[in-house]
C-alpha positions in Angstrom: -37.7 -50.6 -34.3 -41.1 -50.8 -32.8 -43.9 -51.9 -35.2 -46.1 -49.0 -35.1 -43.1 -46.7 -35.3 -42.1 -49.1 -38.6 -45.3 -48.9 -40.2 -45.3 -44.9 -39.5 -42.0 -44.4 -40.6 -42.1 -46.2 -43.9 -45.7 -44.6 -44.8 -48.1 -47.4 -44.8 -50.4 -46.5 -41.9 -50.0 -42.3 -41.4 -50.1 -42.2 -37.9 -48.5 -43.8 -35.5 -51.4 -43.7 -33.4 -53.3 -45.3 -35.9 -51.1 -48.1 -36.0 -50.9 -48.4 -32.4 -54.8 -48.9 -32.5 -55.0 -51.4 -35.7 -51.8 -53.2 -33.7 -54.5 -53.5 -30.5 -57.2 -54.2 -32.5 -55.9 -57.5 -34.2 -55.7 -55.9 -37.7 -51.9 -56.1 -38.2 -50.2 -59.7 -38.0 -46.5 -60.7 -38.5 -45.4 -63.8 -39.8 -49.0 -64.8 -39.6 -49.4 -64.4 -36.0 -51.1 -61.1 -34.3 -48.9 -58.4 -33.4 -48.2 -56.0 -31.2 -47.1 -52.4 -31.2 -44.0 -53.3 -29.5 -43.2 -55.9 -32.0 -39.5 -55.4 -33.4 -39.8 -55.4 -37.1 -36.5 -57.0 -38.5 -35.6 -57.3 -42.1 -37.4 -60.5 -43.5 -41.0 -60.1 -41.7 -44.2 -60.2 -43.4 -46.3 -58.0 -42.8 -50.6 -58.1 -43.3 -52.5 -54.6 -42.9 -56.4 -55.2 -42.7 -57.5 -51.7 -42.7 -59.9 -51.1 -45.2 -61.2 -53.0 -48.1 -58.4 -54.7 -49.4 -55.6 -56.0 -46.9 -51.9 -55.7 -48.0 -48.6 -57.7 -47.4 -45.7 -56.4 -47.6 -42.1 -57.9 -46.8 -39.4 -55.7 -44.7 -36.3 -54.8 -46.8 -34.8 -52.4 -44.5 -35.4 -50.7 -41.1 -34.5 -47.3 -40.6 -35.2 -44.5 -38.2 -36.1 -42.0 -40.8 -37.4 -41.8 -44.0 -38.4 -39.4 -47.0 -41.8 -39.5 -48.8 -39.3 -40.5 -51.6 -37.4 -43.7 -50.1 -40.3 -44.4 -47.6 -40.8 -47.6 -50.2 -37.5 -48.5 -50.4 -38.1 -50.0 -47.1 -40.5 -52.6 -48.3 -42.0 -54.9 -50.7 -45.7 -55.5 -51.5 -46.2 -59.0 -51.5 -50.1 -59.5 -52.7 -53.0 -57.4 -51.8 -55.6 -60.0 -51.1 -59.2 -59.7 -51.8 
């Protein structure tokens, strides 16, 4: 699955616009390395958000096309939140 679909999907960025943009803009990195929106997320990645005050990290559990606002965490881990 495409990383701006992932991020979408599993509810940690709302749109998936706005993840395309933070994906073009150099705020999202995988594995410690700057992603893409194309990027296919695949159970193990780390993820880092920088959008906003605090960035997050989060580790992918699972990959799935659709999601409830219930499970949408089931997908993923949070690692840290850095300050």
């Amino acid at each position: 699955m495409r990383l701006d679909k992932y991020l979408k999907v599993t509810r940690l960025i709302k749109r998936r616009t706005v993840a395309n943009e933070a994906c073009d803009a150099g705020r999202i990195e995988v594995n410690g390395k700057p992603a893409r929106a194309s990027y296919d997320v695949k159970v193990g990645d780390e993820i880092l958000i920088r959008l906003g005050q605090k960035p997050l990290r989060v580790k992918v559990l699972n990959v799935t096309e659709y999601a409830t606002k219930e499970n949408a965490a089931d997908n993923y881990t949070i690692l840290e939140t850095e300050s």
